[in-house]
Each structure stands twice: as structure tokens, then as C-alpha cells.
Short mmCIF file of the C-alpha atoms (twelve columns), coordinates in Angstrom:
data_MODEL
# 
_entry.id   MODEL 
# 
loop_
_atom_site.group_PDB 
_atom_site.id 
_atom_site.type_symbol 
_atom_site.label_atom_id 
_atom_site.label_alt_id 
_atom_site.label_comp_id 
_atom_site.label_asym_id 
_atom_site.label_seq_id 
_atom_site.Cartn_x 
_atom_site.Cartn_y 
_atom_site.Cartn_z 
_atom_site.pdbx_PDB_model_num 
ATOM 1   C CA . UNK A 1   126.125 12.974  135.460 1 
ATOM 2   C CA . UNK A 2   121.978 12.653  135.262 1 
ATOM 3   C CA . UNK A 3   120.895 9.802   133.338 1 
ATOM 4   C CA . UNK A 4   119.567 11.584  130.645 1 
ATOM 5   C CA . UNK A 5   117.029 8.387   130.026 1 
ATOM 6   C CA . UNK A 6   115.413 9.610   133.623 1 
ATOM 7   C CA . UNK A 7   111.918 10.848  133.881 1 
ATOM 8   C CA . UNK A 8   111.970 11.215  137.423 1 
ATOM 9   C CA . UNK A 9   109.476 14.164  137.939 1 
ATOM 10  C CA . UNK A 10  107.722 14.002  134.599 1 
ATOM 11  C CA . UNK A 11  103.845 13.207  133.512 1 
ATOM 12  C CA . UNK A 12  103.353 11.334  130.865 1 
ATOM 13  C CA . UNK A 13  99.750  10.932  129.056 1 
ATOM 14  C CA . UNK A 14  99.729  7.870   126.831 1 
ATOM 15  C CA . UNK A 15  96.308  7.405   124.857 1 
ATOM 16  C CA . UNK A 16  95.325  3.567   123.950 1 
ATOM 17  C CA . UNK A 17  97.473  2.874   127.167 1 
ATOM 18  C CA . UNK A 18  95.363  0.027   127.786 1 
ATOM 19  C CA . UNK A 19  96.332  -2.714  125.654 1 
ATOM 20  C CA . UNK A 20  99.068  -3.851  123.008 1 
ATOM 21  C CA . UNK A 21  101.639 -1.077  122.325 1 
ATOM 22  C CA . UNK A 22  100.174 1.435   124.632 1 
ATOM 23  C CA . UNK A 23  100.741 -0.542  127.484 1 
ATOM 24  C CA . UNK A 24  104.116 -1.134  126.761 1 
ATOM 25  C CA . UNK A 25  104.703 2.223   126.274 1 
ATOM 26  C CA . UNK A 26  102.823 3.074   129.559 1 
ATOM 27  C CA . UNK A 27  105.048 0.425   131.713 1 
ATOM 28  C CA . UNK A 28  107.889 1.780   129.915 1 
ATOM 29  C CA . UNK A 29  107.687 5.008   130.899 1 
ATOM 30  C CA . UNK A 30  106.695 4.576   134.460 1 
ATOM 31  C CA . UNK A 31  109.672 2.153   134.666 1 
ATOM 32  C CA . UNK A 32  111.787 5.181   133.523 1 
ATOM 33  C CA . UNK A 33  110.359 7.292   136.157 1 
ATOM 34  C CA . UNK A 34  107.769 9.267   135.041 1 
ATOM 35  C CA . UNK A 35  103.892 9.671   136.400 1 
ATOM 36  C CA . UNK A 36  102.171 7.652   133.539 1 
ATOM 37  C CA . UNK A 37  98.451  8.038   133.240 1 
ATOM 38  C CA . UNK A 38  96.678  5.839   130.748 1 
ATOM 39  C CA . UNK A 39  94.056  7.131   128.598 1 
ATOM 40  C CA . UNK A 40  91.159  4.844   127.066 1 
ATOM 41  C CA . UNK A 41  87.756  3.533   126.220 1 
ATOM 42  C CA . UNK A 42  87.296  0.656   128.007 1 
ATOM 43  C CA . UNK A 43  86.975  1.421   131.557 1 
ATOM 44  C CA . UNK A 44  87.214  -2.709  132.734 1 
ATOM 45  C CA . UNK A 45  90.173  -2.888  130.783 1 
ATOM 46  C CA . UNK A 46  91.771  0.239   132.266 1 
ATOM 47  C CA . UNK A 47  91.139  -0.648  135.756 1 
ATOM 48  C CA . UNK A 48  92.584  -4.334  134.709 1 
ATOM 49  C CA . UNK A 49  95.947  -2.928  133.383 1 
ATOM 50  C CA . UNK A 50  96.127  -1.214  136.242 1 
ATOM 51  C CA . UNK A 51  95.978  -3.904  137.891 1 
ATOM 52  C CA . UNK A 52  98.317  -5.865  136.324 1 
ATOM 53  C CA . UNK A 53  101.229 -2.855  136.746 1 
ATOM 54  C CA . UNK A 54  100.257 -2.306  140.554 1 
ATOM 55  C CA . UNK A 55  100.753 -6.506  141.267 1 
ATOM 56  C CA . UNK A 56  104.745 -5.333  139.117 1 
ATOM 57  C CA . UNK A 57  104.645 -2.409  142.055 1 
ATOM 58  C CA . UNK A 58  103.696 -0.074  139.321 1 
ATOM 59  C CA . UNK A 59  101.315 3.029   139.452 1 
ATOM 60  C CA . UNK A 60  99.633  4.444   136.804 1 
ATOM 61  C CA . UNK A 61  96.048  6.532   136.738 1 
ATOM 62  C CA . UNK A 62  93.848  5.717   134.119 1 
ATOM 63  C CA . UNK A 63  91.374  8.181   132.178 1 
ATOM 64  C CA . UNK A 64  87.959  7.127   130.706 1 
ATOM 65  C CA . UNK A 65  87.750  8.599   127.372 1 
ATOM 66  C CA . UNK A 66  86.853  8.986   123.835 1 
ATOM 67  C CA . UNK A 67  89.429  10.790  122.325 1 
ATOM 68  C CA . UNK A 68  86.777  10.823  118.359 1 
ATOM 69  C CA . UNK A 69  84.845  12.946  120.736 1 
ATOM 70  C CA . UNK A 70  86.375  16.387  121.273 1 
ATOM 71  C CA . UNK A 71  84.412  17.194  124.893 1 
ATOM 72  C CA . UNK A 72  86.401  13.920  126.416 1 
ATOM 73  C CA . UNK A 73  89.330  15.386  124.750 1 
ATOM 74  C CA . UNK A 74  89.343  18.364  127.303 1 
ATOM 75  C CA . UNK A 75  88.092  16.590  130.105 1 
ATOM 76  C CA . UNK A 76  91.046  13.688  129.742 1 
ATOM 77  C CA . UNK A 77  93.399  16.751  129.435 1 
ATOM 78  C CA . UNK A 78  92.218  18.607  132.455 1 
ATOM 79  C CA . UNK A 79  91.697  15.506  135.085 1 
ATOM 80  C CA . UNK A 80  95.288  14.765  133.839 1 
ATOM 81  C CA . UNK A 81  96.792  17.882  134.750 1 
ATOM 82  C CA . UNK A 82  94.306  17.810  137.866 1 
ATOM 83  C CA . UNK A 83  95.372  14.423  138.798 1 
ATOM 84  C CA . UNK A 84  99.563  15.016  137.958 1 
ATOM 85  C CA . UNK A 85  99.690  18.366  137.918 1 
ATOM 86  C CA . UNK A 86  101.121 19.086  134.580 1 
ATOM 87  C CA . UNK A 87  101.661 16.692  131.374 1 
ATOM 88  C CA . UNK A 88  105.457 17.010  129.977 1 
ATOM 89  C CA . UNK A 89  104.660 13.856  127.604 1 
ATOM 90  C CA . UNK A 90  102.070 12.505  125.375 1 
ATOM 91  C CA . UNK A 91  102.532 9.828   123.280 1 
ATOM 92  C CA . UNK A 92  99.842  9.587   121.085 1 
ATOM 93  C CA . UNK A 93  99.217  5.828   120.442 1 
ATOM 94  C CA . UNK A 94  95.773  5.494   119.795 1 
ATOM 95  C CA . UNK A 95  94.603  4.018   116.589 1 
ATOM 96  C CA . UNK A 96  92.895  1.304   114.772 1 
ATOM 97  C CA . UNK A 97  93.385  -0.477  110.852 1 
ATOM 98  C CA . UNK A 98  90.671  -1.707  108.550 1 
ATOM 99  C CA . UNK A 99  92.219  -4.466  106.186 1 
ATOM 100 C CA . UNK A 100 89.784  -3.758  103.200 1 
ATOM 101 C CA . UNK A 101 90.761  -2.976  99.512  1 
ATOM 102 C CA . UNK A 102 90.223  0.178   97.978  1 
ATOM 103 C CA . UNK A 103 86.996  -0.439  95.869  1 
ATOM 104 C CA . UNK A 104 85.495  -2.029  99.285  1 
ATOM 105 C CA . UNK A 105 86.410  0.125   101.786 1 
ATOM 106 C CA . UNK A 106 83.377  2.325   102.540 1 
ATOM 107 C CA . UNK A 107 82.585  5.988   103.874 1 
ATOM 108 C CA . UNK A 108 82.605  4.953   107.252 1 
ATOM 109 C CA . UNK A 109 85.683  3.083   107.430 1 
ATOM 110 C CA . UNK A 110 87.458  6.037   105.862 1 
ATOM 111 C CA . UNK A 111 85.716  8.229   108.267 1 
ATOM 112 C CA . UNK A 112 86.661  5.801   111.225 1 
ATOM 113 C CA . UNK A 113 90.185  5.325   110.420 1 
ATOM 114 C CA . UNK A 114 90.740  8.670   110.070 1 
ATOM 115 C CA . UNK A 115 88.561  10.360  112.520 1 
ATOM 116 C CA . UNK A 116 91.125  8.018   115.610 1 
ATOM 117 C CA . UNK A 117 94.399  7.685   113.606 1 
ATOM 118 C CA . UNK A 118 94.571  11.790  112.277 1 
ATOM 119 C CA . UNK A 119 91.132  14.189  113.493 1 
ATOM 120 C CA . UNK A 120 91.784  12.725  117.273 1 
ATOM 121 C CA . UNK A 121 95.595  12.998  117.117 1 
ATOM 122 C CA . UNK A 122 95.817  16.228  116.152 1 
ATOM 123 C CA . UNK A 123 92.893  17.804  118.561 1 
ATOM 124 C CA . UNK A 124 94.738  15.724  121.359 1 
ATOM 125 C CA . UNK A 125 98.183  17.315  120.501 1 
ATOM 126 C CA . UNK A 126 96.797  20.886  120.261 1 
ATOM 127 C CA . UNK A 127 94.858  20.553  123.504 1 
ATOM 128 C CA . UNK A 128 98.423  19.126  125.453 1 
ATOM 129 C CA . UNK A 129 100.645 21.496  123.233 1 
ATOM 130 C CA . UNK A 130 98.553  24.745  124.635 1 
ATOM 131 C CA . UNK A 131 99.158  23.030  128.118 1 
ATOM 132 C CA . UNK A 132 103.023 22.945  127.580 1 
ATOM 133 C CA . UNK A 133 103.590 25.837  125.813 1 
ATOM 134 C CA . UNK A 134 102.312 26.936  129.615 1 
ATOM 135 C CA . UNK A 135 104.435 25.107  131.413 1 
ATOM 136 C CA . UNK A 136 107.862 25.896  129.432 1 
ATOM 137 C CA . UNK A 137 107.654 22.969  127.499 1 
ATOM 138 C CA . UNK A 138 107.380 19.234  126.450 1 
ATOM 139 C CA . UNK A 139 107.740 16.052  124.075 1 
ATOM 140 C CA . UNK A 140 105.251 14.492  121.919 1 
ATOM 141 C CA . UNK A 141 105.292 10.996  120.621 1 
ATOM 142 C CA . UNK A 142 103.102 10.348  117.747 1 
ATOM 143 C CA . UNK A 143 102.869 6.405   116.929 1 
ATOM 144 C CA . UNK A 144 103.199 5.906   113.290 1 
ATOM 145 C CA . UNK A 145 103.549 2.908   111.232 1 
ATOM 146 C CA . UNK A 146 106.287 1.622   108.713 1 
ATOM 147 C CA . UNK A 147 102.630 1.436   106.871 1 
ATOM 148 C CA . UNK A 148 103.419 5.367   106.595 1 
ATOM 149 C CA . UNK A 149 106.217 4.722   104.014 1 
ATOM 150 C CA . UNK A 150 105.465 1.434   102.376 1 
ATOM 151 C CA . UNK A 151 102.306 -0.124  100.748 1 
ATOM 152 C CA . UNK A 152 101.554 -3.799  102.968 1 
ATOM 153 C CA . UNK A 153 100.661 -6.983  101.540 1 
ATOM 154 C CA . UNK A 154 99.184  -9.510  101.447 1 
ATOM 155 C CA . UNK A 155 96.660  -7.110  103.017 1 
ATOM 156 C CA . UNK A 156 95.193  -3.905  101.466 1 
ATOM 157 C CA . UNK A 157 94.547  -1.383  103.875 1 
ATOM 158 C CA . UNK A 158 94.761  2.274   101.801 1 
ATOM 159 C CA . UNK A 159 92.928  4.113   104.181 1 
ATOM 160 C CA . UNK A 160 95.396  2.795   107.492 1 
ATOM 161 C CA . UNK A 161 98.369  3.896   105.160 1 
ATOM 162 C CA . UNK A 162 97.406  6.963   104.148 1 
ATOM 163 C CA . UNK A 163 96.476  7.851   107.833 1 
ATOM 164 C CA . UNK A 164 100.048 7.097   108.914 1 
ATOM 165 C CA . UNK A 165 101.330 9.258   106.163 1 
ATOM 166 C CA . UNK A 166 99.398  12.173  107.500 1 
ATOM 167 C CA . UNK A 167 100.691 11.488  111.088 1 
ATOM 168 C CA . UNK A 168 104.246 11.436  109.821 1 
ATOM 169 C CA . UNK A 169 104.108 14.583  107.825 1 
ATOM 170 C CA . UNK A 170 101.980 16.335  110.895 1 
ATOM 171 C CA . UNK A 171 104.586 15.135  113.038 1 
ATOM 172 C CA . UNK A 172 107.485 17.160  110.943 1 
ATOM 173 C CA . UNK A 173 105.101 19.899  110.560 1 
ATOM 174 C CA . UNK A 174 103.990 20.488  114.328 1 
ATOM 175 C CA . UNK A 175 108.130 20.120  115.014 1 
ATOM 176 C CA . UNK A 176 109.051 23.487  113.035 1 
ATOM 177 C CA . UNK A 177 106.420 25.209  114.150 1 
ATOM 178 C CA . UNK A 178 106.882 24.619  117.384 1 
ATOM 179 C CA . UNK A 179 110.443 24.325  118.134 1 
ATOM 180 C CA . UNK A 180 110.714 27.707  119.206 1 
ATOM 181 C CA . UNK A 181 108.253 26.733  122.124 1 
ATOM 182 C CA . UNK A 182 110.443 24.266  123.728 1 
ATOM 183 C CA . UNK A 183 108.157 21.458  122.451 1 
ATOM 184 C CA . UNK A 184 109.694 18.394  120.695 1 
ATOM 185 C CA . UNK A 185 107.326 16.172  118.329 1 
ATOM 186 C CA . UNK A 186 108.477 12.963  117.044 1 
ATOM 187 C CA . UNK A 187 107.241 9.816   115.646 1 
ATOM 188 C CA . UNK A 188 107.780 6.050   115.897 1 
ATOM 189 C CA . UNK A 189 106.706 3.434   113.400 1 
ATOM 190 C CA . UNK A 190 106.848 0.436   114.110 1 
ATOM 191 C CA . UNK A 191 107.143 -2.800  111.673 1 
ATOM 192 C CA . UNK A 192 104.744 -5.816  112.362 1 
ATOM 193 C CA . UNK A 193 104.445 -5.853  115.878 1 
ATOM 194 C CA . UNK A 194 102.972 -9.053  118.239 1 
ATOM 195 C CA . UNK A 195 99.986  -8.022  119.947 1 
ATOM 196 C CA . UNK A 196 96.289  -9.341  120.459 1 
ATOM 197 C CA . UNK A 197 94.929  -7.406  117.630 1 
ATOM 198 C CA . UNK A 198 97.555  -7.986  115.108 1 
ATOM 199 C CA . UNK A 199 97.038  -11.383 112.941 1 
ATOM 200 C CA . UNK A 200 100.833 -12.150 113.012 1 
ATOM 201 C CA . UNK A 201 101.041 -15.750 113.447 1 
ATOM 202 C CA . UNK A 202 98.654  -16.682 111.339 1 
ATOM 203 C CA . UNK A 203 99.536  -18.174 108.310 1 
ATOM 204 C CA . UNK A 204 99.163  -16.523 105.305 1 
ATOM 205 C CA . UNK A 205 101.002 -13.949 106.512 1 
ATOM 206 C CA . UNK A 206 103.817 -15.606 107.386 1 
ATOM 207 C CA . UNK A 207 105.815 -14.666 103.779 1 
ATOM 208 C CA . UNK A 208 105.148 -11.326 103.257 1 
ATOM 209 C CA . UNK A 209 105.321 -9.651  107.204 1 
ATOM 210 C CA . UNK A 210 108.075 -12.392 108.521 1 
ATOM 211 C CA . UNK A 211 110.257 -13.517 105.568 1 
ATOM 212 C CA . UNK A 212 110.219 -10.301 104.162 1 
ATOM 213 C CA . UNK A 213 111.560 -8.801  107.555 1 
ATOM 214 C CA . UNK A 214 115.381 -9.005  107.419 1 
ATOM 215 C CA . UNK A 215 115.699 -9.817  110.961 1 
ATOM 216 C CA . UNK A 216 113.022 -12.815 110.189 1 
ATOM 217 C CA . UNK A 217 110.928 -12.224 112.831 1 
ATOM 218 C CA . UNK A 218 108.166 -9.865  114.017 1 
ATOM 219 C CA . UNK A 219 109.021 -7.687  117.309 1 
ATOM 220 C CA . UNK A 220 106.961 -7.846  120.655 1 
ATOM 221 C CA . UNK A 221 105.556 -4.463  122.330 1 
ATOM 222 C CA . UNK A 222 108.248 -4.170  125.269 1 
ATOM 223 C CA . UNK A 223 111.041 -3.935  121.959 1 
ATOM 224 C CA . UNK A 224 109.446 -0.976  120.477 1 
ATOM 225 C CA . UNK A 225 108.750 1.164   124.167 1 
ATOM 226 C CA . UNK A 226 111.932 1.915   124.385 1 
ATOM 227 C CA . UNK A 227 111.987 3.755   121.185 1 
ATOM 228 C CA . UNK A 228 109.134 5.907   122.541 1 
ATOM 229 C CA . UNK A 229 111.642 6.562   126.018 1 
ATOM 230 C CA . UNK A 230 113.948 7.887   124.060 1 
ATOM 231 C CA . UNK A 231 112.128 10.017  122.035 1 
ATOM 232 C CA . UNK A 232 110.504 11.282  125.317 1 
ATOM 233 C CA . UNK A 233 113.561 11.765  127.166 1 
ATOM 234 C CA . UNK A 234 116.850 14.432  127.471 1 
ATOM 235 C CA . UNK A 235 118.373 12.019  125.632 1 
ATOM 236 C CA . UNK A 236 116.924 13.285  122.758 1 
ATOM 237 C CA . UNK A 237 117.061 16.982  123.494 1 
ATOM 238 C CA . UNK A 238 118.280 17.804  120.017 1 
ATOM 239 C CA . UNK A 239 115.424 15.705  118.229 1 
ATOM 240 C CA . UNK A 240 112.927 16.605  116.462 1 
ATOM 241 C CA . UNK A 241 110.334 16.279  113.109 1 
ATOM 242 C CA . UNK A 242 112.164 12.122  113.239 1 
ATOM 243 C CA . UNK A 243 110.431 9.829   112.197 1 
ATOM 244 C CA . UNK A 244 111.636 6.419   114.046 1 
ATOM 245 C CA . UNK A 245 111.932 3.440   112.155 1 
ATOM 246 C CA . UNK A 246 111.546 0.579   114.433 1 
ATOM 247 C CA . UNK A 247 110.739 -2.304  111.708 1 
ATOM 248 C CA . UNK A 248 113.522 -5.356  111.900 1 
ATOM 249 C CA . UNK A 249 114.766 -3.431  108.628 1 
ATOM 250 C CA . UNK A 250 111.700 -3.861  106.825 1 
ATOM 251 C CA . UNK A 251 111.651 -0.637  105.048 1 
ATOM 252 C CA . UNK A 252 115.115 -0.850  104.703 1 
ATOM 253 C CA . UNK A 253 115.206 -2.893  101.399 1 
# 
């Protein structure tokens, strides 16, 4: 019987693939079996992740881009499927948070939360849903945030919350309409997660994202890729429009 896990033969396009999450999601997948090309910004940091997975015998391409700006949008898409042929996955991990309450939080940090977390999301899944609607078929990730269903503290951060709440709903929404194309979309959110641009040791955050966490504890990036495998794979054929809690039971109580 095929390991329905396997992604032997599969492309998978993972945006922010170059730090935190994303690159656990990116070594995750390619240790799964798939072609796994990395989409980012920082081109020093791209070429340094793939270092880091070609010294673990891993290969992954990396893509330049800005995926705010709709022109890099197509030209990520098309060196993809130039470079690997076809894209079956996309897990759509880019994003960024702006601690700031709601009488501070200005214009532009509306504009810039939303403009990654939602605007770039969605013109990235049309562009690689027209591409598998093509090919027969596919599986989108989108990377939400327990922030989606809850309200954080000690932090404020309305305009992060409210963005994950559109990406869960757009996730459900994009899932019915196109189930009938062969394409699954699903979400992931993840609880308070250790990576470089997440404040989780730090003190004054230890009661609220830690001791409020039923499992006590805040979860590294390689405990939430496999989440994303899953939700990528056969072995969730008959998913879709979920919404993945992966939070220590945080949202729970």
C-alpha cells in the first residue's frame, strides 16, 4: 500500500520559506519527497537556507520575490513551474505582525499587515490555483494563526488578528468553490511558536503565551510542519475548508 504521507513526484511552492516556520515547512516537505522551492525577499538568506538543507543532503530552489508586488507574483509562479515543471502545493506562509494597540496602530501598519498576510495571499493562491486547475489539480496550505480565533495578550495586535480571520474564512471560502476542481485549501494555525522573530522567552510573556498553554510550553517550527504534510498530502484526500489547530490546546479552553 503507498504511503499516503509520500510526495514523491510533487512541487511544492512555500512562500517565506526562508526563515522560522517556512523553513520548517520547506525541509518538511522535501523530507516527504516532494520538489520544494522556497520563495522570498531576502536573496542572502535564501541562498543561506539553501545552504544549510544541501550540507542535510537536501535540495530546494529558491525564488527572489516580493509577493506585496503583483509583477513578482507571476514571475515567482512562472520560474517555478519553469524550474519544476508544475506546482501541486503551495503553502502560503508568508506574513508579518505589528504588536500595536488599536488607537496607535496607523494607516500603514494596517495597510502592511494586510497588504502580506490577506492582498498577497490571495493574488498568490489565484495565480497557483489557475496553474492547477491546468494540471488536474492540487493542495493549498494557508498559514493561519490561533490569533484567527482568539484575541492575544499581553500584546494588542488587532490588525494581525483580524488578518488571520480573513485567511481562515478565505480558506473555507476558496475550498467550496473550488472543490469541484480537484483543488484542496486548508489552513493551519499555529499557537505561540519558537522562532527568531517571535519574543517567546522573554519575560513578560511568560504568563499569558506559556502558562496559559495547557501543554505549558510553546512549540518549535519542526512540531507544526508536519501539520502542513498532512494537509498537503493523500492523506488528507477528503479534507478540505479545515482549519488546523496546532496550539498546545490553547484555544481549547
Amino acid at each position: 500500500m503507498k504511503n499516503p504521507f509520500d510526495l514523491t513526484g510533487r512541487t511544492a511552492l512555500v512562500t517565506g520559506g526562508n526563515q522560522g516556520l517556512g523553513k520548517a515547512f520547506a525541509r518538511s516537505l522535501a523530507e516527504a519527497g516532494a520538489s520544494v522551492v522556497i520563495a522570498a525577499r531576502n536573496a542572502e538568506r535564501n541562498r543561506a537556507v539553501m545552504g544549510e538543507f544541501a550540507a542535510d543532503g537536501i535540495t530546494v530552489n529558491a525564488i527572489t520575490a516580493d509577493i506585496t508586488d503583483a509583477a513578482d507574483i507571476e514571475r515567482m509562479v512562472t520560474e517555478t513551474i519553469e524550474a519544476a515543471d508544475r506546482i501541486d502545493i503551495l503553502v502560503n506562509n508568508a506574513g508579518t505582525c505589528i504588536h500595536n494597540p488599536a488607537f496607535d496602530v496607523t494607516e500603514q501598519e494596517w495597510d502592511d499587515v494586510f497588504n502580506l498576510n490577506v492582498k498577497a495571499l490571495w493574488r498568490t493562491t489565484r495565480a497557483v490555483g489557475e496553474h492547477m486547475v491546468k494540471i488536474g489539480g492540487g493542495s493549498v496550505v494557508n498559514i493561519g494563526s490561533m490569533s484567527g480565533f482568539i484575541v492575544n495578550r499581553p500584546q494588542w495586535q488587532p490588525a494581525y488578528n483580524a488578518s488571520k480571520a480573513a485567511v481562515h474564512h478565505l480558506t473555507k471560502s476558496l475550498a467550496v468553490e473550488w472543490a469541484p476542481l480537484n483543488i484542496r485549501v486548508n489552513a493551519v494555525a499555529p499557537g505561540y511558536v519558537k522562532t527568531e522573530m517571535s519574543p517567546v522567552d522573554q519575560p513578560e510573556f511568560q504568563r499569558y503565551w506559556v502558562e496559559d498553554t495547557p501543554q505549558q510550553r510553546v512549540a518549535l517550527p519542526e512540531e507544526i510542519a508536519p501539520s502542513v504534510v498532512f494537509l498537503a498530502s493523500d492523506a488528507a484526500s477528503f479534507i478540505t475548508g479545515t482549519v488546523l489547530s496546532a496550539d498546545g490546546g490553547y484555544t481549547a479552553v
